[in-house]
mmCIF file of the N, C-alpha and C atoms, coordinates in Angstrom:
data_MODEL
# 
_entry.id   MODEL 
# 
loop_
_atom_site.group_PDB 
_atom_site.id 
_atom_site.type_symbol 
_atom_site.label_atom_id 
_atom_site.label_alt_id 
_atom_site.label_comp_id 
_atom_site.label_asym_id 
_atom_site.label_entity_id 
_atom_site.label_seq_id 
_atom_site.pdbx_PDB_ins_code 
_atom_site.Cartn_x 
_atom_site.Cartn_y 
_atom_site.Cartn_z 
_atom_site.occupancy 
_atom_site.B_iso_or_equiv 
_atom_site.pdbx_formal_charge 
_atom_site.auth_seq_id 
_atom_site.auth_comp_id 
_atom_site.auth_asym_id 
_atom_site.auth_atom_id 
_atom_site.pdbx_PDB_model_num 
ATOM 1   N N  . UNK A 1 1  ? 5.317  53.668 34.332 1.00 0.00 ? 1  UNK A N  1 
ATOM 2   C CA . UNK A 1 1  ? 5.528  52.255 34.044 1.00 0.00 ? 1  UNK A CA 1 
ATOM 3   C C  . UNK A 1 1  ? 5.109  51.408 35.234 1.00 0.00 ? 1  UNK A C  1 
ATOM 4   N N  . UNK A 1 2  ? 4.720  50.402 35.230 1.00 0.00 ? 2  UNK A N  1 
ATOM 5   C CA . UNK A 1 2  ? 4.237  49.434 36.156 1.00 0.00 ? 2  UNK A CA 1 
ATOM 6   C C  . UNK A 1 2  ? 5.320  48.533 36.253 1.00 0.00 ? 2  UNK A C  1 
ATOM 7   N N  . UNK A 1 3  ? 4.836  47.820 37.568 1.00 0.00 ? 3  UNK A N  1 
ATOM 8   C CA . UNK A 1 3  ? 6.706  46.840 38.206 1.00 0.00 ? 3  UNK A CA 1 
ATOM 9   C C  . UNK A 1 3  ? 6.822  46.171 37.253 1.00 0.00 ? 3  UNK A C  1 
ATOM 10  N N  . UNK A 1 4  ? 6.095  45.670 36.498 1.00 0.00 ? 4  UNK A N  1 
ATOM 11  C CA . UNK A 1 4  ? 5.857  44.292 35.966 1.00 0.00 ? 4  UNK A CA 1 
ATOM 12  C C  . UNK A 1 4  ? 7.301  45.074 34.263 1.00 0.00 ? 4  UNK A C  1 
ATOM 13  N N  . UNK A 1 5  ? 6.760  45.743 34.104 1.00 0.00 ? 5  UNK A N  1 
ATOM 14  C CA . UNK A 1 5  ? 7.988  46.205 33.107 1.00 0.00 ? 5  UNK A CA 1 
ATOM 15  C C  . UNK A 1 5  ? 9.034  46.594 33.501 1.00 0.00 ? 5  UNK A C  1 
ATOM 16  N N  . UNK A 1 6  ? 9.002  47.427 34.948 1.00 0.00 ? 6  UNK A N  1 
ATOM 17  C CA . UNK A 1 6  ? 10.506 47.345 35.648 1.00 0.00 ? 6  UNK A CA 1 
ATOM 18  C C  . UNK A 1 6  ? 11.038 46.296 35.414 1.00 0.00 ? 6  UNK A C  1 
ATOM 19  N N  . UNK A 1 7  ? 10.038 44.905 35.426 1.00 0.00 ? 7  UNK A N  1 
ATOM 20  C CA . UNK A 1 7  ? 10.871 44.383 36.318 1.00 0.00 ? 7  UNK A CA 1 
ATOM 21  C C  . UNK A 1 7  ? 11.588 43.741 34.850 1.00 0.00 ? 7  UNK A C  1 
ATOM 22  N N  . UNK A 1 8  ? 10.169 43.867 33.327 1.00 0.00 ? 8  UNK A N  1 
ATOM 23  C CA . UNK A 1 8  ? 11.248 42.871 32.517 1.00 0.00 ? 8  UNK A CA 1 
ATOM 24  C C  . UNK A 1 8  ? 12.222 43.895 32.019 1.00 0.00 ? 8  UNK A C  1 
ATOM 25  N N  . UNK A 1 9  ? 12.206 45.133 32.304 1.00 0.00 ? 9  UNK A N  1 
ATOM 26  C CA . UNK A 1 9  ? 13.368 46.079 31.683 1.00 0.00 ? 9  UNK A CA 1 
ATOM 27  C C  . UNK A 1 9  ? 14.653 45.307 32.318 1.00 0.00 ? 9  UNK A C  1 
ATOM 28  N N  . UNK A 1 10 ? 14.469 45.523 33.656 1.00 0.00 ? 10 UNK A N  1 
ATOM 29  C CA . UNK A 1 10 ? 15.672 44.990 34.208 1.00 0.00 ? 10 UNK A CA 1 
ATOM 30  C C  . UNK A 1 10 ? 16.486 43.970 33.881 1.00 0.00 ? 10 UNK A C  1 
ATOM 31  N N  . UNK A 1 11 ? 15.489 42.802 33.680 1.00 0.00 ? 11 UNK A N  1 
ATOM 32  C CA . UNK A 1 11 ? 15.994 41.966 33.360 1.00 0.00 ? 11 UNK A CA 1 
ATOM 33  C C  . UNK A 1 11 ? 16.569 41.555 32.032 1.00 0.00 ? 11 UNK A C  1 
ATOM 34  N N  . UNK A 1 12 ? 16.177 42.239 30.776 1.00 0.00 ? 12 UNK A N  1 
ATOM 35  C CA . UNK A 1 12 ? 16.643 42.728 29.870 1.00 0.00 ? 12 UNK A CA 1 
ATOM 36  C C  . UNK A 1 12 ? 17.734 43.067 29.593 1.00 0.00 ? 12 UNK A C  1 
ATOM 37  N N  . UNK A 1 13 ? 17.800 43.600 30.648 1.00 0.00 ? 13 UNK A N  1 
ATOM 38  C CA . UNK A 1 13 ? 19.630 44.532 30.848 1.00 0.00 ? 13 UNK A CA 1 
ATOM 39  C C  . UNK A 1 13 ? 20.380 43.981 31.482 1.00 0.00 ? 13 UNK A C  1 
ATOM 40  N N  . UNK A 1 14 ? 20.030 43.055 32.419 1.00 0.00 ? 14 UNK A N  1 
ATOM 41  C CA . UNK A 1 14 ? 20.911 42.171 32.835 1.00 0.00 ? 14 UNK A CA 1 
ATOM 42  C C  . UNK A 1 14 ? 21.118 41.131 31.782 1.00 0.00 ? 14 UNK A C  1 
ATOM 43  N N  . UNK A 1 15 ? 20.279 40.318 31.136 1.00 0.00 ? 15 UNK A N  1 
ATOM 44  C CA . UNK A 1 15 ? 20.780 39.557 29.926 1.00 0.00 ? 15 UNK A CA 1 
ATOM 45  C C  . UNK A 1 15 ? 21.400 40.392 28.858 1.00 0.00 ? 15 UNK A C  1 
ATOM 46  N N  . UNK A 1 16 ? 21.610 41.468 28.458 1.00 0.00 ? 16 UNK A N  1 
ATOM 47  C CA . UNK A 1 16 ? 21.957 42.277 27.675 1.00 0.00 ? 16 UNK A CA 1 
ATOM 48  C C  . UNK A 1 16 ? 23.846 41.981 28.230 1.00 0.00 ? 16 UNK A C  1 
ATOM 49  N N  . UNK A 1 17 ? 23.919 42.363 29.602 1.00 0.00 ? 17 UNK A N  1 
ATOM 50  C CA . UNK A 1 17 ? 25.224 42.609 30.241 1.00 0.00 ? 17 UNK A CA 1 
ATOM 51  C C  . UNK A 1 17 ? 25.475 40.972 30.676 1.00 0.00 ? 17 UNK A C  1 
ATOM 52  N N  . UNK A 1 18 ? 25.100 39.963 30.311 1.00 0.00 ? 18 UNK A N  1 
ATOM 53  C CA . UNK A 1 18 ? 25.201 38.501 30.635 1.00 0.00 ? 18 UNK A CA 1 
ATOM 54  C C  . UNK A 1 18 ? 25.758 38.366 29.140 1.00 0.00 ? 18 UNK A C  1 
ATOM 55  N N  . UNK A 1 19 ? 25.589 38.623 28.305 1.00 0.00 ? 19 UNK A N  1 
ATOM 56  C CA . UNK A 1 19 ? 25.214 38.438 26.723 1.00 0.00 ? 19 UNK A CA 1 
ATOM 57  C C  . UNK A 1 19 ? 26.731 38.861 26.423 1.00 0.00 ? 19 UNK A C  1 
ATOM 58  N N  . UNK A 1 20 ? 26.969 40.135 26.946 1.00 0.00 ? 20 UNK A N  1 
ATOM 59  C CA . UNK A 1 20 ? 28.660 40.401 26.691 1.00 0.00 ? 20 UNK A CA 1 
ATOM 60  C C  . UNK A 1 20 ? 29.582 40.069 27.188 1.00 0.00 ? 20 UNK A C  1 
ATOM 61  N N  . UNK A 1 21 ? 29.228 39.905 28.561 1.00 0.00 ? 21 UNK A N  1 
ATOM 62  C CA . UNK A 1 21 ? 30.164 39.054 29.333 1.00 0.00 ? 21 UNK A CA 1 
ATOM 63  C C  . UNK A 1 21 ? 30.473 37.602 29.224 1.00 0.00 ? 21 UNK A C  1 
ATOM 64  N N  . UNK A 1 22 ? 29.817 37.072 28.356 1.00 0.00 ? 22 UNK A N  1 
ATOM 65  C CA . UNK A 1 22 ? 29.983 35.852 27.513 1.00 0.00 ? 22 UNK A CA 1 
ATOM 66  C C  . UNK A 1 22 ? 31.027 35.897 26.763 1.00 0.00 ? 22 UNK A C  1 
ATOM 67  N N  . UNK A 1 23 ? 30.758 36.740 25.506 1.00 0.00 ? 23 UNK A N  1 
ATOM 68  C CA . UNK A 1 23 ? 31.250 36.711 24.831 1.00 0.00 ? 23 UNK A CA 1 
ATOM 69  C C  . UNK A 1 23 ? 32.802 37.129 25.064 1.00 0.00 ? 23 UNK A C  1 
ATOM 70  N N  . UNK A 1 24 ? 32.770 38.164 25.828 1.00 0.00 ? 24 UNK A N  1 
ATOM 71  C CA . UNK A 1 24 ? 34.576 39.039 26.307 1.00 0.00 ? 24 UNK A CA 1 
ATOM 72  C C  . UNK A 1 24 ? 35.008 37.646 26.400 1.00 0.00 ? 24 UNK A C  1 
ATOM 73  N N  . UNK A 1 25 ? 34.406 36.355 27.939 1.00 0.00 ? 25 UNK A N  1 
ATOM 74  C CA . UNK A 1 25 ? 34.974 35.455 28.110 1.00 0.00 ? 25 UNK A CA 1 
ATOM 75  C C  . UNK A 1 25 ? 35.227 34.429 27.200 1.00 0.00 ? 25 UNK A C  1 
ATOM 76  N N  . UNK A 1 26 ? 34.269 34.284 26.363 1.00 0.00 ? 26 UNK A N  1 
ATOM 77  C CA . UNK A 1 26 ? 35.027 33.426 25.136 1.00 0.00 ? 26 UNK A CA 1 
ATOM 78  C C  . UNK A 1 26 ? 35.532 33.838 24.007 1.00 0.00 ? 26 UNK A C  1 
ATOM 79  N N  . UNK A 1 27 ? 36.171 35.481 24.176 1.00 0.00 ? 27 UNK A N  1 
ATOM 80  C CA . UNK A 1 27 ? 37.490 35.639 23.206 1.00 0.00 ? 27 UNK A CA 1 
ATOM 81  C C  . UNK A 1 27 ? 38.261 35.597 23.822 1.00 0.00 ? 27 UNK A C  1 
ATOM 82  N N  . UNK A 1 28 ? 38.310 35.627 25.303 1.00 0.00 ? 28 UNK A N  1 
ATOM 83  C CA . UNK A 1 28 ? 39.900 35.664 26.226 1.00 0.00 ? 28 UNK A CA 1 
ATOM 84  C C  . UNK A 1 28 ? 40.116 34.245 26.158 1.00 0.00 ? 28 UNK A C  1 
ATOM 85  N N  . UNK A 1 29 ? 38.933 33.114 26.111 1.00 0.00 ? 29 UNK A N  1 
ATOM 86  C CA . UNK A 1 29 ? 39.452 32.196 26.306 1.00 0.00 ? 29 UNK A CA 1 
ATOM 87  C C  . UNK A 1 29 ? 39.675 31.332 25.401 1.00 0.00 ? 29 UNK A C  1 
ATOM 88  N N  . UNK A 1 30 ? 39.080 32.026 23.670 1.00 0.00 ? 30 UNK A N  1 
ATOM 89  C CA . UNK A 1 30 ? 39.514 31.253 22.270 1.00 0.00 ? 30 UNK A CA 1 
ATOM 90  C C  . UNK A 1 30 ? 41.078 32.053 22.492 1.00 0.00 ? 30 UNK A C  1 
ATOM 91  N N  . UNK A 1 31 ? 41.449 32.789 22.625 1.00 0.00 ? 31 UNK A N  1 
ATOM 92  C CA . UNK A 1 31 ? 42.918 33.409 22.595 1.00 0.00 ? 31 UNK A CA 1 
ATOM 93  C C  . UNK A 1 31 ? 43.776 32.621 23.013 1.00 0.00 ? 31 UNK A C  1 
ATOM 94  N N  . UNK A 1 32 ? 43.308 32.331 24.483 1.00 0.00 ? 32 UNK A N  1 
ATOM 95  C CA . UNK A 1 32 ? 44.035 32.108 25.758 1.00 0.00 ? 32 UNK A CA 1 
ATOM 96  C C  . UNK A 1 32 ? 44.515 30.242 25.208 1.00 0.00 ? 32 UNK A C  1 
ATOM 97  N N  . UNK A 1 33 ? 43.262 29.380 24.642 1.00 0.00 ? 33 UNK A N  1 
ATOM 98  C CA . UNK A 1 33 ? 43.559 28.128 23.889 1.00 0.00 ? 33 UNK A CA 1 
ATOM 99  C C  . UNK A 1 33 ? 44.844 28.236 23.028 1.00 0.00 ? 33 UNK A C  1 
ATOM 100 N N  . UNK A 1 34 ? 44.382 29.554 21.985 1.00 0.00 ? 34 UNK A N  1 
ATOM 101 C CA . UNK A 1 34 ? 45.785 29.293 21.166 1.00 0.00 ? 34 UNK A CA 1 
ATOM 102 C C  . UNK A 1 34 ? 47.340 29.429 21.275 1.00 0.00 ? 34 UNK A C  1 
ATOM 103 N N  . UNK A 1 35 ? 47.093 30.376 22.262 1.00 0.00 ? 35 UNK A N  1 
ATOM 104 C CA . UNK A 1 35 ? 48.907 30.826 22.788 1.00 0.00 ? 35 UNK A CA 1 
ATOM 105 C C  . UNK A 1 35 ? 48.741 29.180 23.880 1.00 0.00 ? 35 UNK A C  1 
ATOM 106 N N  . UNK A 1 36 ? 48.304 28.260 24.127 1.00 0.00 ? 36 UNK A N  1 
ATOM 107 C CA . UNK A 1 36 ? 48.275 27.426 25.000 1.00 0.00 ? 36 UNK A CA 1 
ATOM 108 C C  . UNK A 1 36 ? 48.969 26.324 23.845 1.00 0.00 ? 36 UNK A C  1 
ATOM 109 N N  . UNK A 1 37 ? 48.540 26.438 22.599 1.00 0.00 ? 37 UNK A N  1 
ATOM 110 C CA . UNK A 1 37 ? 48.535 25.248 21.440 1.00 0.00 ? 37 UNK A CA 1 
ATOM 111 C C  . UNK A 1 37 ? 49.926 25.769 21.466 1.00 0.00 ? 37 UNK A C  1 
ATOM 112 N N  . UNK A 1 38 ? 50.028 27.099 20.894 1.00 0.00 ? 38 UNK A N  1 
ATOM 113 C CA . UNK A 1 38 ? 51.172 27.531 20.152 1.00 0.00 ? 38 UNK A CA 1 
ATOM 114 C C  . UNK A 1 38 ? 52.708 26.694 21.138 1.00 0.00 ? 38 UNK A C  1 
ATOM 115 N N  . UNK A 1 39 ? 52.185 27.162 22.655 1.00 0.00 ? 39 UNK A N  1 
ATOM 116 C CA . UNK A 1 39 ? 53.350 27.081 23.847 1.00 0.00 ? 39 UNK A CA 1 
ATOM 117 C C  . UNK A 1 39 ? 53.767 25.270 23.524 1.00 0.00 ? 39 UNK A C  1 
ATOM 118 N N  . UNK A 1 40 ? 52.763 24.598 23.695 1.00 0.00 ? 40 UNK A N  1 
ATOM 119 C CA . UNK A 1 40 ? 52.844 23.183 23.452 1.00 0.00 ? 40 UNK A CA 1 
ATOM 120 C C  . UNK A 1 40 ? 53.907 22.490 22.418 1.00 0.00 ? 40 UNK A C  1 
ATOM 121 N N  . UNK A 1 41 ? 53.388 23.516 21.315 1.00 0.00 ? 41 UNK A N  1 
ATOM 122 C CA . UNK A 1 41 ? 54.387 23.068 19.833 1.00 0.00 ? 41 UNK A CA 1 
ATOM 123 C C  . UNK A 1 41 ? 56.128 23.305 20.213 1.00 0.00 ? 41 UNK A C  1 
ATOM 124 N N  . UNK A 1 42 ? 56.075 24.828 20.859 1.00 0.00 ? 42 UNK A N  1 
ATOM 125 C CA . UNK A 1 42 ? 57.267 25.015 21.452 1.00 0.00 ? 42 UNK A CA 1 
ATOM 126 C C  . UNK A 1 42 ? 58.185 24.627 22.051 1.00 0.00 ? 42 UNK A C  1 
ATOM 127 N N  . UNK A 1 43 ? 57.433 23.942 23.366 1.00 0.00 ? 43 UNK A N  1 
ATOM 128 C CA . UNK A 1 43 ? 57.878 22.920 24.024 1.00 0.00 ? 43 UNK A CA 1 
ATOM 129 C C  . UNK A 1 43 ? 58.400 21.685 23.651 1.00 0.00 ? 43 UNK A C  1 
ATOM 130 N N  . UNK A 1 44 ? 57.759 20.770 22.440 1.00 0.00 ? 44 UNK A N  1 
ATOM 131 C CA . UNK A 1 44 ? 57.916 19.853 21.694 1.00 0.00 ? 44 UNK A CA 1 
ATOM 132 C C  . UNK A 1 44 ? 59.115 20.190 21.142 1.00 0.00 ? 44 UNK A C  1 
ATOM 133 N N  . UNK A 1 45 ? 59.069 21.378 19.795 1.00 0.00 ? 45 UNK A N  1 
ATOM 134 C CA . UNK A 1 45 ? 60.276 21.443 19.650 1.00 0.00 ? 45 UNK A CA 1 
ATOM 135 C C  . UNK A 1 45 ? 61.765 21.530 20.605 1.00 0.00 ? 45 UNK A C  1 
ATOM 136 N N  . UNK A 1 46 ? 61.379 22.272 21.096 1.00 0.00 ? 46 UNK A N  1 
ATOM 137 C CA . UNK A 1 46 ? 62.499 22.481 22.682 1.00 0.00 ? 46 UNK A CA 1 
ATOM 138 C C  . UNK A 1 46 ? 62.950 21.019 23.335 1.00 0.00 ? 46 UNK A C  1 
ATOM 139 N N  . UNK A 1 47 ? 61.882 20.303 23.309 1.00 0.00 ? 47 UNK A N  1 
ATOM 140 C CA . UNK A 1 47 ? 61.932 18.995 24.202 1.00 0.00 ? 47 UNK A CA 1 
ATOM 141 C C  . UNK A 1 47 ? 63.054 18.020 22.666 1.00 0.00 ? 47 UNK A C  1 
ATOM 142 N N  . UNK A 1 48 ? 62.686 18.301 21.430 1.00 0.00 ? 48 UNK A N  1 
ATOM 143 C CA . UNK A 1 48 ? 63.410 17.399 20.436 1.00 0.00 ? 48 UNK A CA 1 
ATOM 144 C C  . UNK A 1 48 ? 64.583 18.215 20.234 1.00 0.00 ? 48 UNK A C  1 
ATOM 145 N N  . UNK A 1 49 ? 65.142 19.230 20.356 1.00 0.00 ? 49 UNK A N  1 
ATOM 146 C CA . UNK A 1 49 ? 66.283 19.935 20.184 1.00 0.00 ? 49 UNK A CA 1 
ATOM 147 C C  . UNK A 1 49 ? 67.460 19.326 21.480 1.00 0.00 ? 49 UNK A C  1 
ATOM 148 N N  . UNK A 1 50 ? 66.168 19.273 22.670 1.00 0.00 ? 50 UNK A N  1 
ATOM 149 C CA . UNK A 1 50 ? 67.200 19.086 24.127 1.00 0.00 ? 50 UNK A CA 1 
ATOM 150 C C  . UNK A 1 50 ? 67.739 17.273 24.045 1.00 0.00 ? 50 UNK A C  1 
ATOM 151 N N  . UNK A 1 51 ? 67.213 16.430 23.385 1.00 0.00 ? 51 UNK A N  1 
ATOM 152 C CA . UNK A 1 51 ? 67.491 14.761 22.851 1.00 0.00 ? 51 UNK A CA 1 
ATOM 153 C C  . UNK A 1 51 ? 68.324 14.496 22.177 1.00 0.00 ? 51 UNK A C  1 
ATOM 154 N N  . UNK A 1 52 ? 68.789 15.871 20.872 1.00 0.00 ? 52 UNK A N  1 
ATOM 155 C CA . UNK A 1 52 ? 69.474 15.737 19.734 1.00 0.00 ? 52 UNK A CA 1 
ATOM 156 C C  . UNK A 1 52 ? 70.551 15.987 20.856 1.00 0.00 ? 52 UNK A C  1 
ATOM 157 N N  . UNK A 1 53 ? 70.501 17.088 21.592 1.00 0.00 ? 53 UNK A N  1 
ATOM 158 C CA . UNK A 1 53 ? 72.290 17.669 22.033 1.00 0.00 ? 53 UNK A CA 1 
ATOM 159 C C  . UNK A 1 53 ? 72.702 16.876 23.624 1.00 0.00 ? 53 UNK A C  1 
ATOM 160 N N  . UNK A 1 54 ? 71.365 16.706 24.037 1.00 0.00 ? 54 UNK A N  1 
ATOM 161 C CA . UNK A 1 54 ? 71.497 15.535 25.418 1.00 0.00 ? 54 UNK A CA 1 
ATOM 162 C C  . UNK A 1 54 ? 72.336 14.556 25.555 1.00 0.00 ? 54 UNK A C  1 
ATOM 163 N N  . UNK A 1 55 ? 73.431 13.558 25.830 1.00 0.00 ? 55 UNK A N  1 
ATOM 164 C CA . UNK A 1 55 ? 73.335 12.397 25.734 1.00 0.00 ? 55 UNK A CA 1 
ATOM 165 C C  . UNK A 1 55 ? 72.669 11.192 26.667 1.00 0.00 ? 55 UNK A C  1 
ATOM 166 N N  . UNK A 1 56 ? 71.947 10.416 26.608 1.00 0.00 ? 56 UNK A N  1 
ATOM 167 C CA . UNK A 1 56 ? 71.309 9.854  27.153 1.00 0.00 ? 56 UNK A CA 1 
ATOM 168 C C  . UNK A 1 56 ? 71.368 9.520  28.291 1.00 0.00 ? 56 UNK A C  1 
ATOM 169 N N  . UNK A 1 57 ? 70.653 9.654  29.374 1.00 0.00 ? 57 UNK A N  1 
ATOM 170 C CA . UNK A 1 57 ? 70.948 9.281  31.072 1.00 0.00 ? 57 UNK A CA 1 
ATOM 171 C C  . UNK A 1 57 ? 70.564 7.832  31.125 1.00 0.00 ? 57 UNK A C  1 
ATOM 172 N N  . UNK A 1 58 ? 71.911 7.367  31.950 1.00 0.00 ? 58 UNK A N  1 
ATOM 173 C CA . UNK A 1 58 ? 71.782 6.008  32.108 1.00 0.00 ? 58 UNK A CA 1 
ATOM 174 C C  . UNK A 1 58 ? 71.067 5.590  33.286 1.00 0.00 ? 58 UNK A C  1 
ATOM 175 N N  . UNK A 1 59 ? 69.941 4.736  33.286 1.00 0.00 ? 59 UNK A N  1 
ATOM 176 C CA . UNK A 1 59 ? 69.250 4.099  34.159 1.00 0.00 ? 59 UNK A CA 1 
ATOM 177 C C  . UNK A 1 59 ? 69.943 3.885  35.688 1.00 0.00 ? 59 UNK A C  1 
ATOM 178 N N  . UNK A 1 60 ? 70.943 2.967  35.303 1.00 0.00 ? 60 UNK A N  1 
ATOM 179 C CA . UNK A 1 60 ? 71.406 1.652  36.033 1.00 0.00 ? 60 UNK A CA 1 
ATOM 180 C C  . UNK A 1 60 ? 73.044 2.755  36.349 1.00 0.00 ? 60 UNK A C  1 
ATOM 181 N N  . UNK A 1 61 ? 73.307 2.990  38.134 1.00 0.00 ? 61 UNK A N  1 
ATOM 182 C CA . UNK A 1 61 ? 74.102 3.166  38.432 1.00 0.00 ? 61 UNK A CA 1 
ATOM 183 C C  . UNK A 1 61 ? 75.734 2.584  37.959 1.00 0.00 ? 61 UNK A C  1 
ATOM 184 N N  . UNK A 1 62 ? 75.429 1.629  37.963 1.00 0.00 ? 62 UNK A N  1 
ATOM 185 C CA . UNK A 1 62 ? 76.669 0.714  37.616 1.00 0.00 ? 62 UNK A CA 1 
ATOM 186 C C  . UNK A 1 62 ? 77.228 1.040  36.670 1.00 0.00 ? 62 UNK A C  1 
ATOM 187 N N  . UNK A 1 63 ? 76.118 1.591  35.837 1.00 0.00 ? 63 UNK A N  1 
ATOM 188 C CA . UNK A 1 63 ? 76.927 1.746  34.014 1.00 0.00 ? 63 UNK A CA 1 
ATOM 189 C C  . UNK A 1 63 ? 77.688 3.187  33.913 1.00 0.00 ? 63 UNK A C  1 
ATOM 190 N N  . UNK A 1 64 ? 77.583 3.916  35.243 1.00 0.00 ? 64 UNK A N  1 
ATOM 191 C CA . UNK A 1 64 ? 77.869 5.183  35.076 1.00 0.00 ? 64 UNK A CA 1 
ATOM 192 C C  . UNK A 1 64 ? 79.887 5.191  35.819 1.00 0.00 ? 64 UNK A C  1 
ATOM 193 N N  . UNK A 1 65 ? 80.702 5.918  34.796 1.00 0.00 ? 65 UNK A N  1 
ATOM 194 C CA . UNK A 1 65 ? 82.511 5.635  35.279 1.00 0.00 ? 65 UNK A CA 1 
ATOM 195 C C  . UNK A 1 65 ? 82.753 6.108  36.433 1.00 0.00 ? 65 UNK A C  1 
ATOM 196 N N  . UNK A 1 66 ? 83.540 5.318  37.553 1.00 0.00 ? 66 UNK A N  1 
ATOM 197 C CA . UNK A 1 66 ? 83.618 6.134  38.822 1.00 0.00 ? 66 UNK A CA 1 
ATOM 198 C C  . UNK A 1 66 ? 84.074 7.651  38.758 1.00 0.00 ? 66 UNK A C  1 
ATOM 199 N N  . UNK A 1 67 ? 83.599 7.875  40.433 1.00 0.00 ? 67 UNK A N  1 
ATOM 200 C CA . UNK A 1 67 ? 84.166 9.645  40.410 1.00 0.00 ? 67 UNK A CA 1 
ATOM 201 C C  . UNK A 1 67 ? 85.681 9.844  39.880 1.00 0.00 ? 67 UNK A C  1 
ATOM 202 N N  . UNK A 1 68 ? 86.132 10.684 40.049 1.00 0.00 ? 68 UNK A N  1 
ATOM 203 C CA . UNK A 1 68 ? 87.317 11.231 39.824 1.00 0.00 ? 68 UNK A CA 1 
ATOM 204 C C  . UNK A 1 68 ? 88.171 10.991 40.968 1.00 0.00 ? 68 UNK A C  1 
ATOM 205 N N  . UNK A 1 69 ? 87.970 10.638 42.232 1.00 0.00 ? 69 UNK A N  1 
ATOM 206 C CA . UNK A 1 69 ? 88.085 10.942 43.523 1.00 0.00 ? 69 UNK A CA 1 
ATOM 207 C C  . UNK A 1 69 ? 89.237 9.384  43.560 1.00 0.00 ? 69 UNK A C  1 
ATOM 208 N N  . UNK A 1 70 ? 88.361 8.516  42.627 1.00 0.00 ? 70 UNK A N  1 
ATOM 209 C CA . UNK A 1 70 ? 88.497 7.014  43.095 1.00 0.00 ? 70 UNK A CA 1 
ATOM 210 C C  . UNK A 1 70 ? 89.924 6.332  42.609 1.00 0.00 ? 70 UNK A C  1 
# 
């Protein structure tokens, strides 16, 4: 064989191994999106569960009843 086909073999095989390594990375990272969506929804819910049983923090010091102390 002459370089000149070395050289496009090679390179062949390196786009061959570019070609999969694509792809691995964009199923880890279509995956990696959805457990990201899923976590989000979670959170939301979590965040509207913690409002229902929370009672509301008051801004303004003043509005809050002295210590126990007083």
């Amino acid at each position: 064989m002459s370089s000149i086909e070395e050289q496009l073999i090679d390179l062949q095989t390196q786009v061959a191994f570019q070609d999969d390594t694509i792809q691995a990375l964009n199923d880890a990272l279509s995956s990696q999106q959805i457990e990201i969506e899923r976590l989000t929804r979670m959170v939301k819910i979590i965040n509207g569960q913690i409002k229902q049983f929370a009672p509301e923090q008051s801004s303004n010091p003043s509005d809050e009843p002295p210590p126990p102390h007083y």
